[in-house]
DSSP file (Angstrom, degrees, kcal/mol; ACC not computed):
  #  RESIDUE AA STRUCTURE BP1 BP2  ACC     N-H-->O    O-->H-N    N-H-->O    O-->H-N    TCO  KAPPA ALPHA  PHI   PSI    X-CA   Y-CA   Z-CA
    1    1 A X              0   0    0      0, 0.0     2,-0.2     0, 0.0    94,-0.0   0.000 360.0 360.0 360.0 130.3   13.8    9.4    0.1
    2    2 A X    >   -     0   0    0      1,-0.1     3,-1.1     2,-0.0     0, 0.0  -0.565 360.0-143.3 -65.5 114.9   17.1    7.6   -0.5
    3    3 A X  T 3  S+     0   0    0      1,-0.2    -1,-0.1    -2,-0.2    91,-0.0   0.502  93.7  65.4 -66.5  -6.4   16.4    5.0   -3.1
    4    4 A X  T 3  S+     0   0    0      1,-0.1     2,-0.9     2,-0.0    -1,-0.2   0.640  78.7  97.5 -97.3  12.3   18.8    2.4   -1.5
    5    5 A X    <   +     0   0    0     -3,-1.1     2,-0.3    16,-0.1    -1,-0.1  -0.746  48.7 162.6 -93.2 113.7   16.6    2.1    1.7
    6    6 A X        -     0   0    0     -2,-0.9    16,-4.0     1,-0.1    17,-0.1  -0.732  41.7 -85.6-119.2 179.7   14.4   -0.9    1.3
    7    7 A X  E     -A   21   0A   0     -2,-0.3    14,-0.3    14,-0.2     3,-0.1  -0.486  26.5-168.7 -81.1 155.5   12.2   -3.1    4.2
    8    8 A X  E    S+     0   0A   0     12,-2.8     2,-0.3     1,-0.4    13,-0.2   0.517  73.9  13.0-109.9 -19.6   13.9   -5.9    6.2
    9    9 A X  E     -A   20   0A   0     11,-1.3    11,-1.8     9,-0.1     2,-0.5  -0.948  54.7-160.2-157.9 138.6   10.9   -7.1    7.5
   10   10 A X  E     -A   19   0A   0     -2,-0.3     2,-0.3     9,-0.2     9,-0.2  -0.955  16.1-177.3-113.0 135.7    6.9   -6.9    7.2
   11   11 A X  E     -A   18   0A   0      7,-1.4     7,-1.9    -2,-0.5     2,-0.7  -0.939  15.1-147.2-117.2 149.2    4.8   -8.1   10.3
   12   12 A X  E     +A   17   0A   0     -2,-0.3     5,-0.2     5,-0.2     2,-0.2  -0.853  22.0 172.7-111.0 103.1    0.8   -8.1   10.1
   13   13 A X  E >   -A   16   0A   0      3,-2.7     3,-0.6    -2,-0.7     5,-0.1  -0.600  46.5 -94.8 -99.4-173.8   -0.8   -7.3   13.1
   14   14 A X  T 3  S+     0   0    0      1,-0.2    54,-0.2    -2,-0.2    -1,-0.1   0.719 122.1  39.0 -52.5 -54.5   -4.9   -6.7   13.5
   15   15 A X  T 3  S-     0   0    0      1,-0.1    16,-1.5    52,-0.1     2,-0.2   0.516 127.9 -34.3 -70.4 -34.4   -4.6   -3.2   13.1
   16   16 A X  E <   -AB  13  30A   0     -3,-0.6    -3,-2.7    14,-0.3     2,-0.5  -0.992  65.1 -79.5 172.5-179.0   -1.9   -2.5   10.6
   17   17 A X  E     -AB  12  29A   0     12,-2.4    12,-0.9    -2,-0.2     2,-0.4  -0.796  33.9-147.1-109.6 149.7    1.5   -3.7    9.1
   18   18 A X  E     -AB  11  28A   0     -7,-1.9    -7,-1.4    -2,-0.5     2,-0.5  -0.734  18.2-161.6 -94.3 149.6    4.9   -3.0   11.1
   19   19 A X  E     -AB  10  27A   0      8,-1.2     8,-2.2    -2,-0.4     2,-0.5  -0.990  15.4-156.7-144.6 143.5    7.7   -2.5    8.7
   20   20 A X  E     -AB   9  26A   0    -11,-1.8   -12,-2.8    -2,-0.5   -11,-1.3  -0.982  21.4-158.9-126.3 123.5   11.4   -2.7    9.7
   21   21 A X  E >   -A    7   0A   0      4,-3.1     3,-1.7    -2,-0.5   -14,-0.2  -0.772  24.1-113.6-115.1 159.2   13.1   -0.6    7.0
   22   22 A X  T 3  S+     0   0    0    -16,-4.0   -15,-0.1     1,-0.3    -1,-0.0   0.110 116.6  66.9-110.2  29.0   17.0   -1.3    6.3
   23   23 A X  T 3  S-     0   0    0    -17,-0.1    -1,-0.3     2,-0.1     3,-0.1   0.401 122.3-108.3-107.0 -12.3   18.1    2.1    7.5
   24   24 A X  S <  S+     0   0    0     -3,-1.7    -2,-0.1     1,-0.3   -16,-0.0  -0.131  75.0 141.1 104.0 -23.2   16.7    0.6   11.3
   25   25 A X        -     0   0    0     -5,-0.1    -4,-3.1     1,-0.1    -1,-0.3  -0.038  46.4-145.2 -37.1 134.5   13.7    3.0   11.1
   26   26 A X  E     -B   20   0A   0     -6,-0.2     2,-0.4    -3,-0.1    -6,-0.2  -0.859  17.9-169.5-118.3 154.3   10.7    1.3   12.4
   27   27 A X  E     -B   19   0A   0     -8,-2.2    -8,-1.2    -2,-0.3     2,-0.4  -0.977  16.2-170.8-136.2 134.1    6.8    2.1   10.6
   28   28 A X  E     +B   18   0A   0     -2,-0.4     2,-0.4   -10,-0.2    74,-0.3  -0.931  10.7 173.8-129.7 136.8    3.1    1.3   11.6
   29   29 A X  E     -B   17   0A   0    -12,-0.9   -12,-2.4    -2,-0.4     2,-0.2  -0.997  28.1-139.8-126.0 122.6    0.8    2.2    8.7
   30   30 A X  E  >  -B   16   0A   0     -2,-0.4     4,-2.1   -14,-0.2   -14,-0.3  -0.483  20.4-112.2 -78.7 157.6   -2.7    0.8    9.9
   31   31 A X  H  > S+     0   0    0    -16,-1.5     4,-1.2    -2,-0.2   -15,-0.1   0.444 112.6  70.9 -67.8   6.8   -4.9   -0.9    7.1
   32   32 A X  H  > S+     0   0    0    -17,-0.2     4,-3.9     2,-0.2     5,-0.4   0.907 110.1  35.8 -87.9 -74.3   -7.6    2.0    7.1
   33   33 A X  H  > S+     0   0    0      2,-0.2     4,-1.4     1,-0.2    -2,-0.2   0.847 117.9  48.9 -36.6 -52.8   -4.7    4.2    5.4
   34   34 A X  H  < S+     0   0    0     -4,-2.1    -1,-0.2     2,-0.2    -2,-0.2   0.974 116.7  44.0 -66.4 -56.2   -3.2    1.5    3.2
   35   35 A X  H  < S+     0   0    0     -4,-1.2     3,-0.5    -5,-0.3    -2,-0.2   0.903 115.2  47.3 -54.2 -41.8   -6.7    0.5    2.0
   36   36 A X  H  < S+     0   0    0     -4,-3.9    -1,-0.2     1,-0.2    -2,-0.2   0.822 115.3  48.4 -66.8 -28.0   -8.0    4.3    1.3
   37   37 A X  S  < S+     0   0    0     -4,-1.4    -1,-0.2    -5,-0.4    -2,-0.2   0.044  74.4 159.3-106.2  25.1   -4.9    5.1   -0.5
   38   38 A X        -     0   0    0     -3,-0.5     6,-0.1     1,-0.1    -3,-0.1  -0.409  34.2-148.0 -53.0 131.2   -4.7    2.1   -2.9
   39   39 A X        +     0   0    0      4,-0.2     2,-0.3     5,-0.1    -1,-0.1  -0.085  55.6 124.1-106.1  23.5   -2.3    3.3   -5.7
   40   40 A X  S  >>S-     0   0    0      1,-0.1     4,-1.8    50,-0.1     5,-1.1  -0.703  80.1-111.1 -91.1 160.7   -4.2    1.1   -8.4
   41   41 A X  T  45S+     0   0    0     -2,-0.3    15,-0.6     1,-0.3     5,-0.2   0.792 118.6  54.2 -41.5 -39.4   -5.5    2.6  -11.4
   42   42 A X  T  45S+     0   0    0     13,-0.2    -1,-0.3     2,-0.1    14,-0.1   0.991 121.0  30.8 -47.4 -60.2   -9.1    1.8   -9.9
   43   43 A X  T  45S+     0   0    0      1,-0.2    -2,-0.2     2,-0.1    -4,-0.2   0.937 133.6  23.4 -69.5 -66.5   -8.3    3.5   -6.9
   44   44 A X  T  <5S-     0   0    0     -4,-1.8    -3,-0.2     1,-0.2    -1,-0.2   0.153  99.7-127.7-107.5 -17.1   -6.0    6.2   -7.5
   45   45 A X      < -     0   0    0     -5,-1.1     2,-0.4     8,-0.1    -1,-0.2  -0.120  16.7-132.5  95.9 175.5   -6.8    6.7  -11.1
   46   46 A X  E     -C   54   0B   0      8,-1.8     8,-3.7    -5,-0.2     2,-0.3  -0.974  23.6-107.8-160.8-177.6   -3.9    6.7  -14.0
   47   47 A X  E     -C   53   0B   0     -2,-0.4     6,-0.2     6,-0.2     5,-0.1  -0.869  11.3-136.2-120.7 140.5   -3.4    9.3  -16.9
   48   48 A X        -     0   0    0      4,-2.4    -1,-0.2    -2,-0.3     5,-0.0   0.279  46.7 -90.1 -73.4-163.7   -3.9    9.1  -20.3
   49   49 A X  S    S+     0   0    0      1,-0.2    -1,-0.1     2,-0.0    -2,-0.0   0.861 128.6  53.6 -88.0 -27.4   -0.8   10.8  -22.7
   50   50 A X  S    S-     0   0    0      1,-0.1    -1,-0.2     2,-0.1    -3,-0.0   0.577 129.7 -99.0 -90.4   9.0   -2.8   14.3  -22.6
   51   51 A X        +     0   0    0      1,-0.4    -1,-0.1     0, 0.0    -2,-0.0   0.227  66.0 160.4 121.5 -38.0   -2.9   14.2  -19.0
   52   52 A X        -     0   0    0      1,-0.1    -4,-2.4    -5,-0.1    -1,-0.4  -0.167  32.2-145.3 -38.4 120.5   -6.5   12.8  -18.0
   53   53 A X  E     -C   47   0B   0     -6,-0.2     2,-0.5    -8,-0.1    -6,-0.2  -0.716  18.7-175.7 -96.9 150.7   -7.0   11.5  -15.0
   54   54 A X  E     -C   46   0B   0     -8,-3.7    -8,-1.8    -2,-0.4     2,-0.2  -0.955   5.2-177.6-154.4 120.1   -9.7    8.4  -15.1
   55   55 A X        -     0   0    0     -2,-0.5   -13,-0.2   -10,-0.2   -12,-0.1  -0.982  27.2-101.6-108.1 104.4  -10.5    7.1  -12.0
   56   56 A X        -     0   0    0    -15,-0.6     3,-0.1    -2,-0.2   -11,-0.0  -0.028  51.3 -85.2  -3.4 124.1  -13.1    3.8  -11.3
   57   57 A X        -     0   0    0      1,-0.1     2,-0.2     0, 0.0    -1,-0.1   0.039  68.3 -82.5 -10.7 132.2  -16.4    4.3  -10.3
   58   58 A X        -     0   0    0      1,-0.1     2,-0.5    -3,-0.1    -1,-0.1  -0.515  44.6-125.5 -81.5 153.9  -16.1    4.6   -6.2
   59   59 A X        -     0   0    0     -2,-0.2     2,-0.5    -3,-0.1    -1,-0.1  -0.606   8.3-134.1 -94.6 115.7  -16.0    1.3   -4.3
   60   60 A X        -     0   0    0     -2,-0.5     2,-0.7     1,-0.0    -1,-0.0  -0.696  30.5-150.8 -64.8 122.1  -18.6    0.7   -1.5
   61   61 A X        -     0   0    0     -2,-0.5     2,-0.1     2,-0.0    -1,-0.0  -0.950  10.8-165.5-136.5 121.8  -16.2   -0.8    1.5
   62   62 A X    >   -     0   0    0     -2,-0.7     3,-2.4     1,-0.1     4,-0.3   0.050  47.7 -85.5 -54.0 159.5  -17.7   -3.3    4.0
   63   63 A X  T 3  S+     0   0    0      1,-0.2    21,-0.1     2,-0.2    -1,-0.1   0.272 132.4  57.3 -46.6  -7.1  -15.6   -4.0    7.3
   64   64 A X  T 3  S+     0   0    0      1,-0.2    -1,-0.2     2,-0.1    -3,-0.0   0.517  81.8  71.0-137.8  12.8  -13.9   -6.5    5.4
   65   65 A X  S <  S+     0   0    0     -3,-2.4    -2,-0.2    19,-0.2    -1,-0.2   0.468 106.4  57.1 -79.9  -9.0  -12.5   -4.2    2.4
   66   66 A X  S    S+     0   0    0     -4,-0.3     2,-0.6    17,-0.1    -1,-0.2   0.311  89.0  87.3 -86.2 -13.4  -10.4   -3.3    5.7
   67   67 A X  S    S-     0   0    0    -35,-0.0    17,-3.1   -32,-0.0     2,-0.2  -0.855  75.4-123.2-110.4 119.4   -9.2   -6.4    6.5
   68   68 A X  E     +D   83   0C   0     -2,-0.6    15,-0.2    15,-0.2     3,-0.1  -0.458  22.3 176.9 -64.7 139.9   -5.8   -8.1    5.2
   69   69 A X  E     -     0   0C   0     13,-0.7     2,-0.2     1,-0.4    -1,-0.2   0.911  61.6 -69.1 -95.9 -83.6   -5.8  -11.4    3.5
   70   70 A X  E     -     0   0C   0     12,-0.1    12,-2.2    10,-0.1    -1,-0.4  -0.757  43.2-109.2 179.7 168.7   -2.0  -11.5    2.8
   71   71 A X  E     -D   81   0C   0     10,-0.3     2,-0.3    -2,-0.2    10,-0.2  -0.884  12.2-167.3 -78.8 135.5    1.1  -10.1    0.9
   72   72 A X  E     -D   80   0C   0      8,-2.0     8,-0.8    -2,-0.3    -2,-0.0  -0.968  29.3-110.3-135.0 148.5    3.8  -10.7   -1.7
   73   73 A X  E     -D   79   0C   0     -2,-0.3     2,-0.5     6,-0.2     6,-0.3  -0.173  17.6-153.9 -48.3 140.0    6.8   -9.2   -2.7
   74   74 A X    >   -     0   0    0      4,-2.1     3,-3.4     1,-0.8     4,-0.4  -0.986  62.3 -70.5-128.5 122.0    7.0   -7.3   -6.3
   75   75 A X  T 3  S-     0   0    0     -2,-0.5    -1,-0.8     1,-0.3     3,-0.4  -0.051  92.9 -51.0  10.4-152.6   10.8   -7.6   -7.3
   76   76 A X  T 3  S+     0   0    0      1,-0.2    -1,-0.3    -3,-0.1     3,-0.1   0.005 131.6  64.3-102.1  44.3   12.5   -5.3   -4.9
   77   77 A X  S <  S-     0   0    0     -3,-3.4    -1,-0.2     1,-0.2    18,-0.2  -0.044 103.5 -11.9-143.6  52.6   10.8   -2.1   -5.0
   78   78 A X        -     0   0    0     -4,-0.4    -4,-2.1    -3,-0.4     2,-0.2  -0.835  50.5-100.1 159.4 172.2    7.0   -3.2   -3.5
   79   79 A X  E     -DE  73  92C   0     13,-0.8    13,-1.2    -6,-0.3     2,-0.4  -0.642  13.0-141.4 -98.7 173.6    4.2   -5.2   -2.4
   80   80 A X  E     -D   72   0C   0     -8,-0.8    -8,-2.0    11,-0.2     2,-0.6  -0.997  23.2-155.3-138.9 126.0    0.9   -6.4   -3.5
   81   81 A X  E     -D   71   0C   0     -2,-0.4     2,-1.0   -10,-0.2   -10,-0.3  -0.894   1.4-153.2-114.2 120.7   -1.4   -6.3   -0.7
   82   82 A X  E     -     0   0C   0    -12,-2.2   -13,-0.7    -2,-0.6     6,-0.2  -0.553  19.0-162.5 -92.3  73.2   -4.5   -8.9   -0.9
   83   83 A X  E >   -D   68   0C   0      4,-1.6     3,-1.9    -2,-1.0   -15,-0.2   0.086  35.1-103.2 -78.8-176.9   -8.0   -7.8    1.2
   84   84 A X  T 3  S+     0   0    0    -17,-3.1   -19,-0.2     1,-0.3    -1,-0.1   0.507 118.6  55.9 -82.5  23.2  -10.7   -9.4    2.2
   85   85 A X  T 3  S-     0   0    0      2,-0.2    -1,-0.3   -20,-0.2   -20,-0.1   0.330 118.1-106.2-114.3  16.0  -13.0   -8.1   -0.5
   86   86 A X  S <  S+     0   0    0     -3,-1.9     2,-0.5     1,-0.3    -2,-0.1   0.612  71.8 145.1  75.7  29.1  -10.5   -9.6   -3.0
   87   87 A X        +     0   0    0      1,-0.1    -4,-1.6     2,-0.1    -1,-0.3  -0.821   6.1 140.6 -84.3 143.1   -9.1   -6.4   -4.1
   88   88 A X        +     0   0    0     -2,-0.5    -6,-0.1    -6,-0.2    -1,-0.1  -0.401  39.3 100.3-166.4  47.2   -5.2   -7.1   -4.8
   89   89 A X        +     0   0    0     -8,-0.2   -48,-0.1   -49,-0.0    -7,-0.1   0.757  52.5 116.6-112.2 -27.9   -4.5   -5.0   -8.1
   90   90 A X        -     0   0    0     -9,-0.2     2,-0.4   -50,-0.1    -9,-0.1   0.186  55.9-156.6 -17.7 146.9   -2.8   -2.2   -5.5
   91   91 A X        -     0   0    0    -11,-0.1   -11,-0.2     2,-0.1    -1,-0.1  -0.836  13.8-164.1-127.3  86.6    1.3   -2.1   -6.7
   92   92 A X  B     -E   79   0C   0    -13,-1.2   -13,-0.8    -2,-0.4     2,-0.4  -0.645  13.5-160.8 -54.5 135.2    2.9   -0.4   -2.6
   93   93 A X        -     0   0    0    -15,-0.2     4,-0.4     1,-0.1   -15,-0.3  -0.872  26.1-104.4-103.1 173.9    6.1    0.6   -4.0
   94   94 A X  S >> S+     0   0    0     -2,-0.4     4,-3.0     1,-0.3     3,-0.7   0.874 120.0  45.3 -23.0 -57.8    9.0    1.1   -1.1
   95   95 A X  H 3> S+     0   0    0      1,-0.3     4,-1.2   -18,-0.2    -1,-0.3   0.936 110.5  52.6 -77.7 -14.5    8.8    4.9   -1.3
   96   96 A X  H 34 S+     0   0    0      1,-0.2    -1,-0.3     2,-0.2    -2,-0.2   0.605 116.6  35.6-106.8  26.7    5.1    5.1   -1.3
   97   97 A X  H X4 S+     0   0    0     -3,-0.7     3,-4.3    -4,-0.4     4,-0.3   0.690 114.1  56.9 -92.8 -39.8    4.4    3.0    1.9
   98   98 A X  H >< S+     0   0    0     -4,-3.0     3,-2.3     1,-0.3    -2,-0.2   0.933 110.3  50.5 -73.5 -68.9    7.7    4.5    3.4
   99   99 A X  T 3< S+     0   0    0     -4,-1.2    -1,-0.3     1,-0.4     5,-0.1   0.585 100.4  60.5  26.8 -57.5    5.4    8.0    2.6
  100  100 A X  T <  S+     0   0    0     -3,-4.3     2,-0.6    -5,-0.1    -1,-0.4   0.197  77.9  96.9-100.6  20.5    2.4    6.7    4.3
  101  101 A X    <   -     0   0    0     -3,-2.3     3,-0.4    -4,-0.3   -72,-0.1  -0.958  63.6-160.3-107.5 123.9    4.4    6.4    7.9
  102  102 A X  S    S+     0   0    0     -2,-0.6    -1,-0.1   -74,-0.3    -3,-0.1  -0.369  75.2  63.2-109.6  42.3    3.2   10.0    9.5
  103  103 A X              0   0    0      0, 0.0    -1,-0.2     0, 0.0    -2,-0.0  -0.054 360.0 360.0-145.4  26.4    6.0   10.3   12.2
  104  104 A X              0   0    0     -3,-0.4    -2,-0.1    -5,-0.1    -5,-0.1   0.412 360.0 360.0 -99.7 360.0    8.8   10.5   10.1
């Protein structure tokens, strides 16, 4: 992905976020995807220096780990996306939402 393409706009509908990216490319990633693929260490695990991955005990999610609370902006290369079971540790960066759009 060409690093100089960031979003121009995020919309939240019921279903999923729209993204207007600043190449005119348009996205819907619904919140089923964005929530299953949370890129926090919990979620998605992180690696030690020899390479070990250690992932979090898995997370039981209600109907309302599914559901958006809000957003914010991370300097200019992400979001932090807030749900309704108060998980908010997720880092989206640019490329790995841009990633999660399955009709490019």
């Amino acid at each position: 992905m060409n690093q100089n393409i960031t979003y121009k706009d995020i919309v939240s509908f019921p279903a999923g976020l729209a993204i207007r990216w600043s190449d005119g490319r348009d996205s819907f990633i619904d919140y089923k995807s964005l929530r299953d693929k949370c890129p926090c260490a919990h979620c998605s695990g992180e690696k030690d220096v020899l390479g070990n991955v250690y992932i979090g005990p898995d997370i039981v999610k209600a109907d309302t780990a599914y559901h958006l609370e809000g957003y914010q902006k991370v300097g200019h290369y992400a979001i932090q996306l807030k749900w309704g079971d108060n998980h908010d540790s997720g880092i989206y960066t640019i490329n790995f939402l841009r990633s999660l759009d399955l009709s490019e």
